[in-house]
N, C-alpha and C positions, 0 to 999 in steps of 0.2 A: 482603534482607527475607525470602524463602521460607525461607534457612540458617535464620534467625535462627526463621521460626514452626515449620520443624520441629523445631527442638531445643529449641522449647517443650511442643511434642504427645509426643516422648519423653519427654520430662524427668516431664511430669504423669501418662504413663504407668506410668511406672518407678513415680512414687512411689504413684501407688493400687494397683499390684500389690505393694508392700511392704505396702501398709496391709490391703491383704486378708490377706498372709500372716500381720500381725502377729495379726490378729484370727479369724482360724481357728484352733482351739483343734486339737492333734492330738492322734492317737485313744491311749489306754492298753492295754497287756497287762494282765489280770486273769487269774489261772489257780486251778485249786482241786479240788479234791475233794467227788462228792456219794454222800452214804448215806443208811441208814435209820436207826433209831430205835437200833440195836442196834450201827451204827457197819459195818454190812457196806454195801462198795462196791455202788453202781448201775448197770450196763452198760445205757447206751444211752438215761441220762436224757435232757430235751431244758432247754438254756440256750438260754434269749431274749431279745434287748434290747427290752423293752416299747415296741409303736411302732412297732416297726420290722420287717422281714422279717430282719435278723441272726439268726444264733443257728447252737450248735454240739451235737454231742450228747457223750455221756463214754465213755471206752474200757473197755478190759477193766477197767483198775483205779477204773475209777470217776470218771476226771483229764477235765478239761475245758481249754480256755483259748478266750478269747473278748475282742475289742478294745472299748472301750467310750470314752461321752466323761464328763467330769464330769457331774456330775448324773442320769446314767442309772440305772431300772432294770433288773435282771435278772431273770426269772422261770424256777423251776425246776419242773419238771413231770416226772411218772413214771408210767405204769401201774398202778392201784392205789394211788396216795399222793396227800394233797392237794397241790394248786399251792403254790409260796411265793415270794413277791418283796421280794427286797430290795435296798433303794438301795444303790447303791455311794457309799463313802466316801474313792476312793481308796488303799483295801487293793490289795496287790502281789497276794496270795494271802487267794482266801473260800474258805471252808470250808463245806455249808450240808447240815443232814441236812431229809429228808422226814419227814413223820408217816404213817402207810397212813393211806387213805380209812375212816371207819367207814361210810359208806354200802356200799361194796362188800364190807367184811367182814362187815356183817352180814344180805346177802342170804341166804333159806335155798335152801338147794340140798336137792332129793328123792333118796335113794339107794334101795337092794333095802330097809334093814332100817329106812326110817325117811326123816324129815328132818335136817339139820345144816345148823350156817350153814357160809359160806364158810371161816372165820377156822382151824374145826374138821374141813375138808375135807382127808382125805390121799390119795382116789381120782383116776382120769383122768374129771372128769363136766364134761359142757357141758351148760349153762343157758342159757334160752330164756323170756324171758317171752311172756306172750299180746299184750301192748302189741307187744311188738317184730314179732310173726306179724302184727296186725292191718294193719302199716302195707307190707306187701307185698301188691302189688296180683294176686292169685292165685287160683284158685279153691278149693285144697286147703292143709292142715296141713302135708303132707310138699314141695310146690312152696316152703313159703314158710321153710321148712329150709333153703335150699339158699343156700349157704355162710354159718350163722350158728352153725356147729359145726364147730372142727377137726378133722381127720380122717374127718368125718360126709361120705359121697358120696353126692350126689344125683342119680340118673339119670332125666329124665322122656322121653317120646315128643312130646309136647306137642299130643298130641290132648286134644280135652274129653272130659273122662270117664276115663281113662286113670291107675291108681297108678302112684306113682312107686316107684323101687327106691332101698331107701336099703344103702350099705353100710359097717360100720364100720371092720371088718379085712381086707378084701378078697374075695377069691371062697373059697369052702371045699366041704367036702360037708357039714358036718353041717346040715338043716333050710333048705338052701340057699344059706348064707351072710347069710342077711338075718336081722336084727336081732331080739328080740322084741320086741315091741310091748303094753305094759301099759296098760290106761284105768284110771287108778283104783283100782289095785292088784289088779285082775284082768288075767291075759292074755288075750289076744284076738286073733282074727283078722282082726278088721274090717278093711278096709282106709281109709289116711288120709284119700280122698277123699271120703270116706262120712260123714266129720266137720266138724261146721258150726265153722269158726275162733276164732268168736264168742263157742263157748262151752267154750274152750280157758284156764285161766290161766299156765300153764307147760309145759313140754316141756323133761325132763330125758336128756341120751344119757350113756348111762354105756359105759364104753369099758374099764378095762382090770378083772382076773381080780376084784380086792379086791373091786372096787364091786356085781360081779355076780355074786358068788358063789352069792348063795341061789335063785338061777335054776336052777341047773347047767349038765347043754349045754343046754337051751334057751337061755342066755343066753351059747352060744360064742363069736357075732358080735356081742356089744352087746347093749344093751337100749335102748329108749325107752319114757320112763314118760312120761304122758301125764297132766295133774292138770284135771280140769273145773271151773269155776267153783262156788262153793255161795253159799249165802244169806247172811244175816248177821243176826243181831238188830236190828229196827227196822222202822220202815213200810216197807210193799212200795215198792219203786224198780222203774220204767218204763224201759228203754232200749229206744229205737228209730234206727236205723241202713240207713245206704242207700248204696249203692254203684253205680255208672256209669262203665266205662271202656268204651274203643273202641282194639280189635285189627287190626294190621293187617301183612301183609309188608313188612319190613323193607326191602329191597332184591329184587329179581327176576333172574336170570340173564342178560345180555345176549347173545340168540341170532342166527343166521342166518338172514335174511327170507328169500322165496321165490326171488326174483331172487338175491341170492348164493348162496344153496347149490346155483344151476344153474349159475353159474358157475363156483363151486367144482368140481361133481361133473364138468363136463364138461373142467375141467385136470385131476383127477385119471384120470379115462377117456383123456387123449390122451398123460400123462403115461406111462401103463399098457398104452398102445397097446391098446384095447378099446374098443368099438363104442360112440357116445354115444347119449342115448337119445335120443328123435326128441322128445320133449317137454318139452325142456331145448334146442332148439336154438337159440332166439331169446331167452335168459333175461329181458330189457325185457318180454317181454309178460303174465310170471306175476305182477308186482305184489308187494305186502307177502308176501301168502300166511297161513297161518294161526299168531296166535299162541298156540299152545295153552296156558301161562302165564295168559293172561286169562281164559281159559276157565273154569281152574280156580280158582284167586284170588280171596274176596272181603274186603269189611270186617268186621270180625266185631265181637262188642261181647260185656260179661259185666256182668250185673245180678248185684245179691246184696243183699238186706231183709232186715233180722233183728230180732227184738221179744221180748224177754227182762222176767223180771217174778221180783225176787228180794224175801227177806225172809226175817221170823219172829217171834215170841219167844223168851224166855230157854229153851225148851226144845224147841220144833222149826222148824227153821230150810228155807226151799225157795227153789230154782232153778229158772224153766219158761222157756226157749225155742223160740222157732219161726221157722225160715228156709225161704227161698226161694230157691235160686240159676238162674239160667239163663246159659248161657254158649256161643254162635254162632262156632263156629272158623273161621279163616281158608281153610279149606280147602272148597266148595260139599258142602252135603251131611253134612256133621260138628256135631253140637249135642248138650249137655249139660244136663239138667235136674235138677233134685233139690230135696227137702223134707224138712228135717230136724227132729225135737221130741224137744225134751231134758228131763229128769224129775232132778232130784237133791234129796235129801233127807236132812237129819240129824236124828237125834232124841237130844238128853241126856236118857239113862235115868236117868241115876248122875253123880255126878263123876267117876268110875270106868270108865263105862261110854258106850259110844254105839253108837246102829244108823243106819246108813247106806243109802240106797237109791242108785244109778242108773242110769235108762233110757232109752238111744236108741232111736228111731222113724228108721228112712231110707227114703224109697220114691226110686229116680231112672231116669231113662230116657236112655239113648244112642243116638241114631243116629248114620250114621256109611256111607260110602259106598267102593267098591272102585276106590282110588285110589294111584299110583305114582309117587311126584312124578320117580323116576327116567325113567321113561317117559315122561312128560310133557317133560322135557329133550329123551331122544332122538326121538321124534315129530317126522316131518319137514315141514318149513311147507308142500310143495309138496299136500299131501292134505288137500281141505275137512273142515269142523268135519263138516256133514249133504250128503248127495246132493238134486238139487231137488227130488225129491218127499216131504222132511222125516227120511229114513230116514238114519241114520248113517253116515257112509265111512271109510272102511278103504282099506289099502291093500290092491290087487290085481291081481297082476302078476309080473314078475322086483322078487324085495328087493333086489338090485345094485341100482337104480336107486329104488324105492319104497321100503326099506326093509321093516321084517317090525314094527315095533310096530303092535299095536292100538288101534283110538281111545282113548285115554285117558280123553277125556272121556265119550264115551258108557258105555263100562265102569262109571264112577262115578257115570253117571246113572240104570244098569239095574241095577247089583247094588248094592241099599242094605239095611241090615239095623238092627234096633233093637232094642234090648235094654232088656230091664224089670227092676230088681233090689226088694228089698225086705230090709230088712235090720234085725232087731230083738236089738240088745244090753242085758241086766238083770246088776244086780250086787248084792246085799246083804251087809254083813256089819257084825261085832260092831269096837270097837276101843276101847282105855281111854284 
């Protein structure tokens, strides 16, 4: 009776494992070729089985193959070109061209002698809308650059207050290697920090000889054109705007408490065959010891209000903004303040003719404290923050055993310094 039920449980085995097999459909080769409109190969379209996480991309020549089951779609996708999906029918071999995107060919891009759209673009220029600056959580123009241009190097310190250095073509002599920098179709020396985001519409980097010609060497390392928002024909529009993030170190050094580094220092003293010090002899009794890290370390946060009021009629159109940024760096002692008021102004003289005004107002204030974070590493745990009568400690003694750093944290709590800037940029001119 057992023989007999297990060669029933096989038997009904067998046969649902063929029924499964019969009714799993298996998977098709489809291969193909994808172009553009003008029939030139695509390196490195993307083919996708709609649905699903499949897909393959196309080689040098443009060849793909990809496994599919009936009824699936494909979708073809390219940089610069609309998507396109199409069902498969069973074809051994598709063939499938793109169309380019008209939205992206007909963004304008700003050069030295003008605008052009993209379609009409034959320079090395990166493009930058204000949308895209706005959504980087930053407190300057030039931090929120940073990697949203090829080639474009962004270097900041990442204190508040602090320009960043941007560079196009690497380090040089002429003019420092740093870029020039246009507001408006004026150059300028302002620096980007000193510019409210807000009231930025584009950020054009122009990179090679074509694009920035009419510069000369001032424009040997690049240029950045820089285009501020203007008014528009219609009732005044209100934008008001607000911003609240909270800063904080990322991760902290993992150092050596008081009690290890007397254990440490008194194996490498016996290691060394040299005298240990008499207050490392009992390492259990020095405790945590100081962690100078915390000391210095805090939460920092960056406010930014901004309240803009655009408009006009059909013949003089105006832009006024006004910010506010404040920005508390991670560091005790480091804070950035600033207030900015923006003026831009068009007037159609003529159809012919236009005059142009505009003008930044920056007042900002940096403080900022005489601080080493290198130091702060080496600073040894064994030497309190202050002495009991509130005065700061230091080591003093043989450095073989104390070390030679300076309090770190007192340094940064007696030598602080603040600086007041003011900075007023005006531009007029004529343009047909």
């Amino acid at each position: 009776m057992r023989m007999d039920f297990r060669f029933f449980l096989a038997f009904i085995a067998a046969f649902l494992s063929g029924l499964l097999t019969v009714k799993a459909a298996p998977p098709y080769e489809v291969s193909g070729t994808v172009s553009d409109a003008g029939g030139e190969p695509l390196i490195g379209a993307f083919v996708v089985v709609k649905g699903t996480t499949d897909g393959t991309s196309t080689d040098l020549a443009g060849k793909y193959s990809i496994a599919v089951q009936k009824g699936s779609t494909l979708v073809f996708s390219y940089i610069g070109f609309e998507d396109k999906e199409v069902i498969w029918n069973g074809e051994t071999n598709l063939d499938v061209s793109l169309g380019a995107s008209s939205t992206y060919l007909e963004d304008v891009v700003v050069i030295g002698y003008g605008t052009v759209k993209k379609k009409d673009l034959t320079g090395a220029v990166g493009n930058v809308s204000g949308a895209t600056l706005e959504k980087a959580v930053v407190p300057d123009v030039g931090g929120a650059l940073q990697g949203q241009v090829a080639g474009l190097q962004v270097v900041s310190s990442g204190k508040p207050g602090d320009n960043v250095s941007l560079k196009v073509r690497g380090v040089g002599s002429i003019n420092g290697s740093e870029p020039l920098v246009v507001i408006d179709g004026v150059p300028s020396s302002i620096n980007l920090n000193s510019l409210n985001m807000a009231d930025v519409e584009s950020v054009d980097v122009l990179k090679d000889a074509s694009s920035c010609a009419i510069y000369g060497s001032r424009g040997a390392y690049g240029v950045v054109l820089i285009t501020t928002k203007k008014g528009k024909a219609g009732s005044g529009k209100v934008d008001i705007r607000a911003n609240f993030s909270i800063q904080q170190v990322a991760r902290q050094m993992k150092l050596l408490n008081a009690r290890q580094f007397a254990s440490l220092h008194n194996e490498m003293m016996l290691n060394g065959q040299m005298d240990q010090y008499d207050g490392y002899v009992d390492p259990t009794l020095l405790g945590e010891g100081t962690d100078w890290q915390s000391y210095l370390y805090q939460l920092g946060f960056m406010q930014d209000y901004n309240l803009s009021w655009a408009g006009g009629g059909e013949v003089y159109k105006y832009y006024v903004s006004a910010e506010w940024m404040d920005q508390k760096g991670v560091i005790k002692n480091t804070r950035y303040d600033r207030i900015t008021l923006q003026f831009n102004g068009e007037a159609d003289v003529k159809k012919w003719l236009k005059f142009g005004h505009n003008i930044t107002l920056n007042n900002d204030i940096k403080n900022q404290g005489d601080y080493n974070i290198g130091d702060v590493l080496a600073a040894l745990p064994n030497i309190p923050l202050k002495h009991e009568d509130g005065t700061w400690a230091g080591p003093s003694g043989n450095s073989m055993y104390l070390g030679e750093v300076i309090n770190p944290i007192g340094r940064n709590e007696l030598n602080t310094q603040k600086t007041i800037g003011y900075n007023i940029s005006a531009a007029q001119s004529p343009s047909n």
